[in-house]
N, C-alpha and C positions, 0 to 999 in steps of 0.2 A: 504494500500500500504506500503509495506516496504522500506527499505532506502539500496539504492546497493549501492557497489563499482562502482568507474568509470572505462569505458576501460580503459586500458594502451594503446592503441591505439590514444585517445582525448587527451591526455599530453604528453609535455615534460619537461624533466629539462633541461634546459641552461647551460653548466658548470658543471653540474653534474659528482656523481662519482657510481660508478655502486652501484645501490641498493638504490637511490635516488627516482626513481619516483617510483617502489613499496612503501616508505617510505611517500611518500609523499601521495598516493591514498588513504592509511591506516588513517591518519592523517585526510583528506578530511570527510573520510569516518564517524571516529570516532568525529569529531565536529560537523556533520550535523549530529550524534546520540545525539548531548547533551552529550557527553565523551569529558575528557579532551586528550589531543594527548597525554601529558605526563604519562597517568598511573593512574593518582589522580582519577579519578570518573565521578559523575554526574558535571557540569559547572552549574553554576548560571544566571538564566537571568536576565541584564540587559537593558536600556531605548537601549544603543547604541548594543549587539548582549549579547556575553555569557560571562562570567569569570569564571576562576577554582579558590575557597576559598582556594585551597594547596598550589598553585604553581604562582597563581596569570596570569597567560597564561589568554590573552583577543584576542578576535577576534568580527569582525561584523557579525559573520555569524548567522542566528538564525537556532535552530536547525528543521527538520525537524520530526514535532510531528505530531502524527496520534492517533486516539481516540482509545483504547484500548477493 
């Protein structure tokens, strides 16, 4: 099973400025690949979810990993 995007339909941004919730689904998207949002690469896992060694960006999320 691969790893979608979410609808943009399931979200909003609160407050937002246009180009937020694209930004943000992309972002979604690329953490639960084990990418970091910013650019840097693969995320590091740790006990509590992921860390990026570049940019130091931590989240709880674990990634979604499927056997190759």
């Amino acid at each position: 099973m691969s790893i979608e995007r979410r609808d943009p339909d399931t979200i909003e941004v609160l407050g937002g400025k246009p180009g937020d919730k694209e930004r943000a689904i992309e972002a979604d998207y690329l953490i639960r690949s084990g990418m970091c949002p910013n650019g840097h690469g693969l995320m590091q896992l740790g006990g509590w979810g992921q860390e990026c060694p570049a940019c130091g960006f931590t989240c709880n999320t674990l990634p979604e990993l499927t056997k190759q």
